[in-house]
PDB file of N, CA, C and O in Angstrom:
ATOM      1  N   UNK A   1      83.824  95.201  96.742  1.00  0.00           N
ATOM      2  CA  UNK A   1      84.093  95.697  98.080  1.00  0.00           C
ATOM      3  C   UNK A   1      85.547  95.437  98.451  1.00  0.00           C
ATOM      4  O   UNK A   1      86.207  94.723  97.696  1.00  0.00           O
ATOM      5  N   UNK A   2      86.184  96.021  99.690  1.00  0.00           N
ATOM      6  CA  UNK A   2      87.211  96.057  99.925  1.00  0.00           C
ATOM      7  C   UNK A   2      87.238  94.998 101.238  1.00  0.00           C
ATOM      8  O   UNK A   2      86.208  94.556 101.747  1.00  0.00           O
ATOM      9  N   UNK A   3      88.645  94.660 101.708  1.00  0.00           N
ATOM     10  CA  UNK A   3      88.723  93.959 102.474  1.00  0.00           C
ATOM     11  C   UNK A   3      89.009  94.651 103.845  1.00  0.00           C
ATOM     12  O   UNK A   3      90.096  95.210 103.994  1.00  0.00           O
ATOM     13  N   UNK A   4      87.856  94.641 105.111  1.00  0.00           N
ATOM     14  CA  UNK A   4      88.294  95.405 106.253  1.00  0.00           C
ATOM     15  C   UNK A   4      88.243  94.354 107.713  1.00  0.00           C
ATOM     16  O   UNK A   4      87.793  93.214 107.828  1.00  0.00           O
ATOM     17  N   UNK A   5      88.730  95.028 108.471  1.00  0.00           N
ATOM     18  CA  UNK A   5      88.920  94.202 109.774  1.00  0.00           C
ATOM     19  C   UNK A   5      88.234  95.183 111.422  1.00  0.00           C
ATOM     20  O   UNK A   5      88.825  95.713 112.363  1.00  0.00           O
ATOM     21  N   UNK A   6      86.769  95.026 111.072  1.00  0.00           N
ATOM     22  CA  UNK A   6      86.363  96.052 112.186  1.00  0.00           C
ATOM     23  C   UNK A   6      86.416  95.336 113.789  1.00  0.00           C
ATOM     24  O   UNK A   6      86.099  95.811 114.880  1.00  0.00           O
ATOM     25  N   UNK A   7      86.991  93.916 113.383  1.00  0.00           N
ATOM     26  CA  UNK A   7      86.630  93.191 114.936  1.00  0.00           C
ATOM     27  C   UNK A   7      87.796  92.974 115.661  1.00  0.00           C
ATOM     28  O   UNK A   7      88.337  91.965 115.208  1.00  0.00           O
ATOM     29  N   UNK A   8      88.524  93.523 116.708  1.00  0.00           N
ATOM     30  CA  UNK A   8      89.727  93.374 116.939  1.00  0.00           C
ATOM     31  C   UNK A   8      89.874  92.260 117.464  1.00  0.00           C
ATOM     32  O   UNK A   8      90.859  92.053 118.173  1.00  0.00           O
ATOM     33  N   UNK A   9      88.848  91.207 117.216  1.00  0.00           N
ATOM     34  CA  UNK A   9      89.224  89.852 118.387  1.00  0.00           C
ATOM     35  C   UNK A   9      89.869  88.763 117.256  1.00  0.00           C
ATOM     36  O   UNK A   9      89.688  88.533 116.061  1.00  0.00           O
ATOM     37  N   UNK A  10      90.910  88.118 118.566  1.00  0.00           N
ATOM     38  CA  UNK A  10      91.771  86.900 117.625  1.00  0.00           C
ATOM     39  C   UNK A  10      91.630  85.982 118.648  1.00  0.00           C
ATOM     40  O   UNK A  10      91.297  86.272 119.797  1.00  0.00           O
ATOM     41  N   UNK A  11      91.890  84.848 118.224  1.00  0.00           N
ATOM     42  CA  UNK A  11      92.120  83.621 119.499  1.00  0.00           C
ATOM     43  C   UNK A  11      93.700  82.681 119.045  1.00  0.00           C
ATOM     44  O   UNK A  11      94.465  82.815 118.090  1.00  0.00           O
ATOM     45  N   UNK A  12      93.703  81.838 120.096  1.00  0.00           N
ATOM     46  CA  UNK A  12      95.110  81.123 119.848  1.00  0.00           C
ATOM     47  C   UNK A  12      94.721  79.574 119.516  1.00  0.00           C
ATOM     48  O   UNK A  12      93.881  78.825 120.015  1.00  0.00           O
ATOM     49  N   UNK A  13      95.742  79.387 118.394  1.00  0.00           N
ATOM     50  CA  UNK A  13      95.047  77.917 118.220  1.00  0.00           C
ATOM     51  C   UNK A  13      95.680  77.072 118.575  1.00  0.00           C
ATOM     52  O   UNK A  13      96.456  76.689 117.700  1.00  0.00           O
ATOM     53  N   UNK A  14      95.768  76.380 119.777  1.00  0.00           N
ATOM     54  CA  UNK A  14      97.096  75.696 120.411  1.00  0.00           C
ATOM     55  C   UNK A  14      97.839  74.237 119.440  1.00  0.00           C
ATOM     56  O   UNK A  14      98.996  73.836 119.316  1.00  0.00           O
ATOM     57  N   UNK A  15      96.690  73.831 118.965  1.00  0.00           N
ATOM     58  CA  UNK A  15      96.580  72.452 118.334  1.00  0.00           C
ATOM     59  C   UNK A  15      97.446  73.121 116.633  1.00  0.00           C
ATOM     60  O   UNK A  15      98.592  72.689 116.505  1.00  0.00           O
ATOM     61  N   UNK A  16      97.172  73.646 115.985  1.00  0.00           N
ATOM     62  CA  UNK A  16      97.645  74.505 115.013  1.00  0.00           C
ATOM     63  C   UNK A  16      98.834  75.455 115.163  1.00  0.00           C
ATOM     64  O   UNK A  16      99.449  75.778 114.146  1.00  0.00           O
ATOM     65  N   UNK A  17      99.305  76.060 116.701  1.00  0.00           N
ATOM     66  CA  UNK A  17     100.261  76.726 116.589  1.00  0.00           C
ATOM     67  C   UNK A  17      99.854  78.390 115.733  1.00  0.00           C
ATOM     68  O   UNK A  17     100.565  78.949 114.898  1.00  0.00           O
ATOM     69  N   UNK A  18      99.003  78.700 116.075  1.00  0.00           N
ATOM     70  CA  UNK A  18      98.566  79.780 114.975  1.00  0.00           C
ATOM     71  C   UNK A  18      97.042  80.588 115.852  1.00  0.00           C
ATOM     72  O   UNK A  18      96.229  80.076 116.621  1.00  0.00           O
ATOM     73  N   UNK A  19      97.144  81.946 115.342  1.00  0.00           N
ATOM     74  CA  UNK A  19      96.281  83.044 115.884  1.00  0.00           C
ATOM     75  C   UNK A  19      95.736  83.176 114.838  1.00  0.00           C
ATOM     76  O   UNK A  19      96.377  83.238 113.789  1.00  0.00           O
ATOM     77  N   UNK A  20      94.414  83.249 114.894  1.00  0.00           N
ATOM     78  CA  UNK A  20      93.140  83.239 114.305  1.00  0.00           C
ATOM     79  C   UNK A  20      92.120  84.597 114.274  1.00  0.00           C
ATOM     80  O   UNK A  20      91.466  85.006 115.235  1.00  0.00           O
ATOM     81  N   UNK A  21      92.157  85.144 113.010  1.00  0.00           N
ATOM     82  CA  UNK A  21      91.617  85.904 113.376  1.00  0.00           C
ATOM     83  C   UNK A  21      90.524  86.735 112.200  1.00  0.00           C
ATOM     84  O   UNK A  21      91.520  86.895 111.494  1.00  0.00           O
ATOM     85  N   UNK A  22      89.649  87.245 111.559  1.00  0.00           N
ATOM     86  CA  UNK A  22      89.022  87.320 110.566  1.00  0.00           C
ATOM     87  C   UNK A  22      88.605  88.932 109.981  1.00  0.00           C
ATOM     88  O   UNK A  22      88.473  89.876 110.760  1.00  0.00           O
ATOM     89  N   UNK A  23      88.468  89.028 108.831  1.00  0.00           N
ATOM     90  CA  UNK A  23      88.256  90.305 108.204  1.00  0.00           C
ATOM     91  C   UNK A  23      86.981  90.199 107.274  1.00  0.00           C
ATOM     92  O   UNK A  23      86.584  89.051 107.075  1.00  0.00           O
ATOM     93  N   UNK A  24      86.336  91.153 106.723  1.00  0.00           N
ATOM     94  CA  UNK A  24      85.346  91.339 105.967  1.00  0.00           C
ATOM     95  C   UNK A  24      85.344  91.534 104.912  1.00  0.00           C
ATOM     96  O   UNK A  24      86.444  92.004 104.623  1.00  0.00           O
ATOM     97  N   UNK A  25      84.415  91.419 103.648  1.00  0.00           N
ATOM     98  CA  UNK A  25      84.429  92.134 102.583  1.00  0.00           C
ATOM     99  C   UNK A  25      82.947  92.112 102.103  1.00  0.00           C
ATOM    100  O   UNK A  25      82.211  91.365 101.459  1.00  0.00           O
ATOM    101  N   UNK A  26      82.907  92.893 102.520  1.00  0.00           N
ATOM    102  CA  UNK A  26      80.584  93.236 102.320  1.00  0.00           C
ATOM    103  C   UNK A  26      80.436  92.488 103.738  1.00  0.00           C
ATOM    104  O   UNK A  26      81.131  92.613 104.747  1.00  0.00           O
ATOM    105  N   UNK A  27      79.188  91.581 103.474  1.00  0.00           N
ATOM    106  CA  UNK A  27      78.563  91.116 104.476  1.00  0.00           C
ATOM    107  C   UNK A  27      79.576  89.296 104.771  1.00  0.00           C
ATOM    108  O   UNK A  27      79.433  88.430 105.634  1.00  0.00           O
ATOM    109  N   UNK A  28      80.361  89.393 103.788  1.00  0.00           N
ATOM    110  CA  UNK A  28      81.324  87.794 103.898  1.00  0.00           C
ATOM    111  C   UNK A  28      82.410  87.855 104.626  1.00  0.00           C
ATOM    112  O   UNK A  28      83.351  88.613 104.391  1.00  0.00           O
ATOM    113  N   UNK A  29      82.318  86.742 105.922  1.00  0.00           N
ATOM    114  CA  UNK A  29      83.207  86.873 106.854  1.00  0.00           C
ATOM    115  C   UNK A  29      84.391  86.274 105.941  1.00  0.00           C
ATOM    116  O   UNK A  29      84.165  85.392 105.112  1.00  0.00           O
ATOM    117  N   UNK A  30      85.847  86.897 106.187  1.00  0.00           N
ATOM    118  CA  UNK A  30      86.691  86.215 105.354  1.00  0.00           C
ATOM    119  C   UNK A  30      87.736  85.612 106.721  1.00  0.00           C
ATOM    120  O   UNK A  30      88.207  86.420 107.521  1.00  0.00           O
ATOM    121  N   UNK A  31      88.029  83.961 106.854  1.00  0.00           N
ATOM    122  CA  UNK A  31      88.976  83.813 108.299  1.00  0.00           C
ATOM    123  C   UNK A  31      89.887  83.867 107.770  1.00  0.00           C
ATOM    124  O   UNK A  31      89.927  83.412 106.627  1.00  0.00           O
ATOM    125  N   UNK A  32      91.496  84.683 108.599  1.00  0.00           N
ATOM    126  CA  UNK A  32      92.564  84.073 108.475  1.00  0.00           C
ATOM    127  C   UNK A  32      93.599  83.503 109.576  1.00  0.00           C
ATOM    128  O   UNK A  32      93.050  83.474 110.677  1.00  0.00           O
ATOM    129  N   UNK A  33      94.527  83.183 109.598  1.00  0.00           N
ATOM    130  CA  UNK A  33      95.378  82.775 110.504  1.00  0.00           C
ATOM    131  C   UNK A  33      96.895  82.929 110.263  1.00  0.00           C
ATOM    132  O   UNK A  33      97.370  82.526 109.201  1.00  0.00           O
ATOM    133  N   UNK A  34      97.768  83.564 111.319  1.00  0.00           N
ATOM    134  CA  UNK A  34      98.780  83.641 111.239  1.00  0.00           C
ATOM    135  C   UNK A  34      99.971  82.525 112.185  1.00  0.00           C
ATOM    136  O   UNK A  34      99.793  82.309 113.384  1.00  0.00           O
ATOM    137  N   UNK A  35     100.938  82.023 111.539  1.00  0.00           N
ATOM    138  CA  UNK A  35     101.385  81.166 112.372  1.00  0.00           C
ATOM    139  C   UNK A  35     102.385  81.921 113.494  1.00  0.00           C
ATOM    140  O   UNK A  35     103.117  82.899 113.340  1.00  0.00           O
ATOM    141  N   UNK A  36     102.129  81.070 114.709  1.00  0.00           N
ATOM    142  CA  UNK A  36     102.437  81.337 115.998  1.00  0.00           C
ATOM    143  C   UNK A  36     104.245  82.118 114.989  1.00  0.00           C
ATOM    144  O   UNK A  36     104.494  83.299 114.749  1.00  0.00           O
ATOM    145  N   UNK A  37     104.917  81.143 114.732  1.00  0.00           N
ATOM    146  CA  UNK A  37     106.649  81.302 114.136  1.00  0.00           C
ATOM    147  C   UNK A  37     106.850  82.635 113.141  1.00  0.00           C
ATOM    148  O   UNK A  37     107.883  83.196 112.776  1.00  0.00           O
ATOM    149  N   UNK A  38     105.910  82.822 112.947  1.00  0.00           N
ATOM    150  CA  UNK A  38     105.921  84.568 111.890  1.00  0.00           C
ATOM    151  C   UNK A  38     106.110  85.349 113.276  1.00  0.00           C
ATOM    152  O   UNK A  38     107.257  85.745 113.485  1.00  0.00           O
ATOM    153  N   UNK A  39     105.531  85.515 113.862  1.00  0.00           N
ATOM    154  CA  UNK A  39     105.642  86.727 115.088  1.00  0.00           C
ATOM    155  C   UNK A  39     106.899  86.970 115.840  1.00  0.00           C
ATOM    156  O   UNK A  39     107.279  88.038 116.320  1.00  0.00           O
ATOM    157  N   UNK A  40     107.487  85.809 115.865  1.00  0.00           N
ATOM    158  CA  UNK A  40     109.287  85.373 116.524  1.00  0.00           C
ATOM    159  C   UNK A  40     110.165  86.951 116.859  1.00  0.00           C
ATOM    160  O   UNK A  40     110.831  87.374 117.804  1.00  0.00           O
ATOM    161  N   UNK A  41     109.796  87.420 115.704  1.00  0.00           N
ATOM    162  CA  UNK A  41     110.348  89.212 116.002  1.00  0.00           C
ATOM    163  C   UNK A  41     109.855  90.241 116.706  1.00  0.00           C
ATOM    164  O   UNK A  41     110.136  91.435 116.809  1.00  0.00           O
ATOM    165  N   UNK A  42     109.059  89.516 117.169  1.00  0.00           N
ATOM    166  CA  UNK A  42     108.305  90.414 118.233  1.00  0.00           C
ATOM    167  C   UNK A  42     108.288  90.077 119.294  1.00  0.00           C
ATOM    168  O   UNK A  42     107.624  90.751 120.082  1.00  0.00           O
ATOM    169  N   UNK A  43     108.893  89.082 119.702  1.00  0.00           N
ATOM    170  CA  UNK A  43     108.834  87.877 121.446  1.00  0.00           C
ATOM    171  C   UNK A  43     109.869  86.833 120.915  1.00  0.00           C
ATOM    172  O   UNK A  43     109.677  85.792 120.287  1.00  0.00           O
ATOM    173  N   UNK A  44     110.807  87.310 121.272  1.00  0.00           N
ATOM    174  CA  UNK A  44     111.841  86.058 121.034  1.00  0.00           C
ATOM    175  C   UNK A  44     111.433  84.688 121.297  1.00  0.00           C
ATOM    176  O   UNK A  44     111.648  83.826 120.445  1.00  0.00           O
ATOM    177  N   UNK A  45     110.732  84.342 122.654  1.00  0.00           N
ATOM    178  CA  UNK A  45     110.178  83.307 122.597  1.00  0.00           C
ATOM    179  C   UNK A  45     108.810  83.142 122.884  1.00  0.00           C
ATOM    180  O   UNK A  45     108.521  83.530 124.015  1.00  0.00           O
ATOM    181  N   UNK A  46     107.783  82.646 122.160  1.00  0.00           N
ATOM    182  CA  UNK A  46     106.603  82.449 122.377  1.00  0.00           C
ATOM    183  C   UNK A  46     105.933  81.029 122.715  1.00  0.00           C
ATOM    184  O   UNK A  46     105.474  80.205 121.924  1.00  0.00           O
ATOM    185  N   UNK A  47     106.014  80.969 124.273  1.00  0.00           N
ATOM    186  CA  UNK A  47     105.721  79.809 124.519  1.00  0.00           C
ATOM    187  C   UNK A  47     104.176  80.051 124.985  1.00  0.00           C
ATOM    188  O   UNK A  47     103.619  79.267 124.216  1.00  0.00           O
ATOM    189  N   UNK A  48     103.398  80.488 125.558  1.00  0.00           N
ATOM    190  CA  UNK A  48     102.413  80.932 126.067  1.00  0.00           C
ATOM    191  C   UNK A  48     101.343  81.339 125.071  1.00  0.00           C
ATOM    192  O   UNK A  48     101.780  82.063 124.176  1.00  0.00           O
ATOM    193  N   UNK A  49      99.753  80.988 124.989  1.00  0.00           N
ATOM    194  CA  UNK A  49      99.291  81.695 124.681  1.00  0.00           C
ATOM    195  C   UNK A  49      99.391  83.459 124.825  1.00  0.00           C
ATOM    196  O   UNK A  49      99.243  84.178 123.837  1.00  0.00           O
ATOM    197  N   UNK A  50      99.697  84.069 126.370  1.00  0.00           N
ATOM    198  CA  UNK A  50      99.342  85.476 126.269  1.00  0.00           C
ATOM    199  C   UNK A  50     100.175  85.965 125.449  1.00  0.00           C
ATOM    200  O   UNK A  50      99.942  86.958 124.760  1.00  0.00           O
ATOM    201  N   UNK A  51     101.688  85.036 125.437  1.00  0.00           N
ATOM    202  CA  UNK A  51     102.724  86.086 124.862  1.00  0.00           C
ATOM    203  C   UNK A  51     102.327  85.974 122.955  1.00  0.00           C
ATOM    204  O   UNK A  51     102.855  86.754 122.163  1.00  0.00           O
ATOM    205  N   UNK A  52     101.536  85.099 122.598  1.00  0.00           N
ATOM    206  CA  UNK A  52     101.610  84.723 121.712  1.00  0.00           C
ATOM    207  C   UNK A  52     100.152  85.792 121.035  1.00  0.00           C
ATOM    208  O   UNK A  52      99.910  86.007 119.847  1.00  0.00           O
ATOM    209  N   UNK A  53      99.612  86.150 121.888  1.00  0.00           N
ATOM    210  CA  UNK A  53      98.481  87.257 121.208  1.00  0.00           C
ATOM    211  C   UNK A  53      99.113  88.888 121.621  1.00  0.00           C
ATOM    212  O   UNK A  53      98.917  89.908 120.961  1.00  0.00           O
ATOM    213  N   UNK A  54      99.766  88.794 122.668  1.00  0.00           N
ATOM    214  CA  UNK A  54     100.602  90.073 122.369  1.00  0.00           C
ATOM    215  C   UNK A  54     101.314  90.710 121.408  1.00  0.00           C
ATOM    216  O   UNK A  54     101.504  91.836 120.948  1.00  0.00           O
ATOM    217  N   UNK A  55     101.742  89.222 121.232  1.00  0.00           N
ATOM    218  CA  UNK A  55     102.917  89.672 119.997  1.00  0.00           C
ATOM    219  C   UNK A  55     101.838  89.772 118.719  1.00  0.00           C
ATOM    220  O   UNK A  55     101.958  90.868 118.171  1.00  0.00           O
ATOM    221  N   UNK A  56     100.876  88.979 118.132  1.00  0.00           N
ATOM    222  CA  UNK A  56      99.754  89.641 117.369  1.00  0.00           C
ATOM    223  C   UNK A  56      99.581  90.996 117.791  1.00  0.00           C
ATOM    224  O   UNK A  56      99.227  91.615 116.788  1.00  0.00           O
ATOM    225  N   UNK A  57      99.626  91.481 118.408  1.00  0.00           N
ATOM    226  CA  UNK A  57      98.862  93.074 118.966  1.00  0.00           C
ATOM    227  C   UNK A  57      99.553  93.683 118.373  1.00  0.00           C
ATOM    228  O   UNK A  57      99.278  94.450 117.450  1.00  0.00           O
ATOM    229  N   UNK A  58     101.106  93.291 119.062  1.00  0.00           N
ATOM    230  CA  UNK A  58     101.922  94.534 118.598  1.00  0.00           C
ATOM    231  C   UNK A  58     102.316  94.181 116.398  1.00  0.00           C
ATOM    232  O   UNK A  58     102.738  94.968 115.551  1.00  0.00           O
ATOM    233  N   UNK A  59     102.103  93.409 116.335  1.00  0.00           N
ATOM    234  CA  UNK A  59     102.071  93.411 115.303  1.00  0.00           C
ATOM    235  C   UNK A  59     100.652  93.659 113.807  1.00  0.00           C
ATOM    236  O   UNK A  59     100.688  93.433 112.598  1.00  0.00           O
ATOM    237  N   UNK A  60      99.981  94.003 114.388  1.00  0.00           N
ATOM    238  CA  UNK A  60      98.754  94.166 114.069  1.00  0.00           C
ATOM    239  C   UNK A  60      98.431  94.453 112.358  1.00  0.00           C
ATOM    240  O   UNK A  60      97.954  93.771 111.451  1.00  0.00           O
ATOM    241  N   UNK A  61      99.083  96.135 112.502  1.00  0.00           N
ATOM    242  CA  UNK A  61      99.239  96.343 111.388  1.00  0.00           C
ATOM    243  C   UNK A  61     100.115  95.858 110.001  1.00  0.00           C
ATOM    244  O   UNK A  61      99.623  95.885 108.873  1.00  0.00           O
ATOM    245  N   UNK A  62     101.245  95.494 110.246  1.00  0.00           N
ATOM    246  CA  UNK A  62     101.472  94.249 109.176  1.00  0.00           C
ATOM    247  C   UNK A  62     101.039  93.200 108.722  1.00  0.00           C
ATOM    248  O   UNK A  62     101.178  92.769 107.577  1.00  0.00           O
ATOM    249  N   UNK A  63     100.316  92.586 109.879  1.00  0.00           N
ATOM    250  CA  UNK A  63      99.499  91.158 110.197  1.00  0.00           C
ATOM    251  C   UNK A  63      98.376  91.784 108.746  1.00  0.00           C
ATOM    252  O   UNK A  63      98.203  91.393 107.591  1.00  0.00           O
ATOM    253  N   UNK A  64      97.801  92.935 109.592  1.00  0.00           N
ATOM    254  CA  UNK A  64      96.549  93.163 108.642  1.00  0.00           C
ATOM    255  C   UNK A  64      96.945  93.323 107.224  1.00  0.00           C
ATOM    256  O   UNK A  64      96.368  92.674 106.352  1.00  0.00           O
ATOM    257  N   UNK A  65      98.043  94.281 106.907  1.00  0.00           N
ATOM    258  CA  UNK A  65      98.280  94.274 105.369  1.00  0.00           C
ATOM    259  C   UNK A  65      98.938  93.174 104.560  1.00  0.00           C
ATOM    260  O   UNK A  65      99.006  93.217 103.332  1.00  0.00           O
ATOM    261  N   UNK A  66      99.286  92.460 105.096  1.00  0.00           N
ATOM    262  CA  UNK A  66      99.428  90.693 104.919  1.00  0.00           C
ATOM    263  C   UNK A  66      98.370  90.248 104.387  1.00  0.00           C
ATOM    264  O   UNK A  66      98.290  89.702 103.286  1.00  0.00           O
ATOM    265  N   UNK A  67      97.302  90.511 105.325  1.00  0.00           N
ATOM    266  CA  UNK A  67      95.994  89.879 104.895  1.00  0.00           C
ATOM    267  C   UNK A  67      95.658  90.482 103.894  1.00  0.00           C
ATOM    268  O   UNK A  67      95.871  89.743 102.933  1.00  0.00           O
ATOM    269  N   UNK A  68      95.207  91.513 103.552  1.00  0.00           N
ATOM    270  CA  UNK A  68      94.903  92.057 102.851  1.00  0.00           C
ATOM    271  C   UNK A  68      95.506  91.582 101.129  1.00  0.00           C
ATOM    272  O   UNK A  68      94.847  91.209 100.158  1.00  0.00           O
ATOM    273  N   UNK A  69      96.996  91.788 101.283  1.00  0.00           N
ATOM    274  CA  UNK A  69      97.386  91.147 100.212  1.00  0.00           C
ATOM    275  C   UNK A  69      97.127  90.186  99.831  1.00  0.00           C
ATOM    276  O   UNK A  69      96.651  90.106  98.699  1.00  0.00           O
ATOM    277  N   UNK A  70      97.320  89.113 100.570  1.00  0.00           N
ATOM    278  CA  UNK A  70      96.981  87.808 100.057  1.00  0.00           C
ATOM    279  C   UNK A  70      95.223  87.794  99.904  1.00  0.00           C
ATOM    280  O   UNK A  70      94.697  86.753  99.509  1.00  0.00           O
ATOM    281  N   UNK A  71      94.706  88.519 100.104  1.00  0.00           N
ATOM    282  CA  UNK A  71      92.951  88.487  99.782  1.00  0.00           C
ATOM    283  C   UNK A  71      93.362  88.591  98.427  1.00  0.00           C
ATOM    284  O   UNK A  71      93.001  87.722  97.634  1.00  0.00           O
ATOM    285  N   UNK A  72      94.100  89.580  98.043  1.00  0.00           N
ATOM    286  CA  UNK A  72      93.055  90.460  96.641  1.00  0.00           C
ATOM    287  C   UNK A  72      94.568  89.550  95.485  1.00  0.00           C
ATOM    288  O   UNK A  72      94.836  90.024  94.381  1.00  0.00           O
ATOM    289  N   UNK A  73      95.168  88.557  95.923  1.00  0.00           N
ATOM    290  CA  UNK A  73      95.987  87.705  95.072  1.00  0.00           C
ATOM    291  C   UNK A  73      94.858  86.419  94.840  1.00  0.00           C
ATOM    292  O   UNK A  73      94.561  86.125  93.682  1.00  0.00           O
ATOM    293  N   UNK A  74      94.317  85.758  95.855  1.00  0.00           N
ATOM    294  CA  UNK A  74      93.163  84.426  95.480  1.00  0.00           C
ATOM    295  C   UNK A  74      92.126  84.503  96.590  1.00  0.00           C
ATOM    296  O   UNK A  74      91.966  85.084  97.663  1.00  0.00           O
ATOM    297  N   UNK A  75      91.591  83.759  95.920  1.00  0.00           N
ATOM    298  CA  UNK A  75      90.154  83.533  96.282  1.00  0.00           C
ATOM    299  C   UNK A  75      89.617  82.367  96.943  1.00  0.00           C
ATOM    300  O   UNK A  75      88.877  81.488  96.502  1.00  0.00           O
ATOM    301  N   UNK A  76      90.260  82.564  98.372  1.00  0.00           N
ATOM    302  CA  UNK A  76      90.195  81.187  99.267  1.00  0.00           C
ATOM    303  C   UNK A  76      89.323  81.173 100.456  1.00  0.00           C
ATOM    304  O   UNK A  76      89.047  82.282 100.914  1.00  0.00           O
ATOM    305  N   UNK A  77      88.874  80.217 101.001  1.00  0.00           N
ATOM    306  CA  UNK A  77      88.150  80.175 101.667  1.00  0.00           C
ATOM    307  C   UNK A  77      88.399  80.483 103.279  1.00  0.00           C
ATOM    308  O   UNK A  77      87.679  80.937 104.169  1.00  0.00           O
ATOM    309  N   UNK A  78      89.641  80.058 103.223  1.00  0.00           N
ATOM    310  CA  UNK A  78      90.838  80.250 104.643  1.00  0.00           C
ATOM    311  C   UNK A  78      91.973  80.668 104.161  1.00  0.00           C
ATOM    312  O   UNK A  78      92.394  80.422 103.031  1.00  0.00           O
ATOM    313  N   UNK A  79      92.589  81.407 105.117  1.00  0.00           N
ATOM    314  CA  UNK A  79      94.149  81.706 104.158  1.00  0.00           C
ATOM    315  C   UNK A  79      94.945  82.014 105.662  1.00  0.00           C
ATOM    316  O   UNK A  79      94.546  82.605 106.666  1.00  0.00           O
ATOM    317  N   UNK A  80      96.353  81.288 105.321  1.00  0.00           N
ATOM    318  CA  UNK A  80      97.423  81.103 106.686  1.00  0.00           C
ATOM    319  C   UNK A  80      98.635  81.460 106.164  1.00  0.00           C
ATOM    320  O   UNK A  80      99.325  80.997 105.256  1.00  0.00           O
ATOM    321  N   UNK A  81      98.798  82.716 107.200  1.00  0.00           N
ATOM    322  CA  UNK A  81      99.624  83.393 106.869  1.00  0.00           C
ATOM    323  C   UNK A  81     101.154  82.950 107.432  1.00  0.00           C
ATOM    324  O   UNK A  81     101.227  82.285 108.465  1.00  0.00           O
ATOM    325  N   UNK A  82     102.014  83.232 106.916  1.00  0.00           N
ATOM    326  CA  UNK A  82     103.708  82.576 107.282  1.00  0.00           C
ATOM    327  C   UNK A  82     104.230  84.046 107.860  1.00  0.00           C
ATOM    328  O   UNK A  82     103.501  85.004 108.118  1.00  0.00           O
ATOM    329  N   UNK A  83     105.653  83.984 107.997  1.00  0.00           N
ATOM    330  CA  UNK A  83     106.487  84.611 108.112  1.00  0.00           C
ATOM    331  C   UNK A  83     107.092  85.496 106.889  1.00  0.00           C
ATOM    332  O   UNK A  83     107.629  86.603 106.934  1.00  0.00           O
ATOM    333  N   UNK A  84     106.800  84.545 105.653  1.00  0.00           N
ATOM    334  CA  UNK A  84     106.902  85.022 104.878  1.00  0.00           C
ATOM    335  C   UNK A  84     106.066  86.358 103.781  1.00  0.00           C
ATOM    336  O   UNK A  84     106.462  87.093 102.876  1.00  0.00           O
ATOM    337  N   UNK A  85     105.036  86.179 104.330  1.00  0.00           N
ATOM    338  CA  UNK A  85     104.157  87.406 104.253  1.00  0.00           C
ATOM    339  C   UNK A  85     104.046  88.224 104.749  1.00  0.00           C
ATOM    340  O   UNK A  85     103.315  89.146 104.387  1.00  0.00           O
ATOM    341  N   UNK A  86     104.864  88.205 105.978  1.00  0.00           N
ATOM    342  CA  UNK A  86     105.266  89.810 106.444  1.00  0.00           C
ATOM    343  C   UNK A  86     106.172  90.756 105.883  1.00  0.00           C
ATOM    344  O   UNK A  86     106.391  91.923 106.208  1.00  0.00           O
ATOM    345  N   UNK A  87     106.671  90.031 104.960  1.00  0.00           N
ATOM    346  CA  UNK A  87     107.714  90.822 104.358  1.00  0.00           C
ATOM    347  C   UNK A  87     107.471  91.643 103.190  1.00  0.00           C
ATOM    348  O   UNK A  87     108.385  92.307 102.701  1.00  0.00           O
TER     349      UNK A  87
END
């Protein structure tokens, strides 16, 4: 199966610094998380939760093919995404 993301919900993880958010592959929830400091190009400053899931929004679709990549590279149970995987 492939890896999809039918649930548009994310949350903020204040304690972690990082947006949380999960994709599928069959019936196996797969979580991932992106850190709050990857998004920086999208909200110069992200002090706030709201600004900090906005800037997830508007970044969505990279976020997702991020994920995606790093799915089909290993086989982890959680996977946290950087700045560096947006690229």
């Amino acid at each position: 199966m492939t890896l999809i993301f039918p649930n548009r919900s994310r949350s903020y993880d204040e304690a972690a610094k990082r947006i949380r958010f999960v994709g599928y592959d069959g019936t196996f929830q797969v979580p991932f998380s992106i850190e709050a400091q990857a998004l920086l190009s999208e909200v110069p400053v992200i002090d706030t939760e709201q600004k900090c899931l906005a800037a997830f929004d508007a970044s969505r679709l990279p976020i997702l093919d991020a994920a995606q990549r790093a799915y089909t590279r290993s086989n982890k149970s959680f996977y946290v995404l950087t700045e560096a995987d947006l690229r």
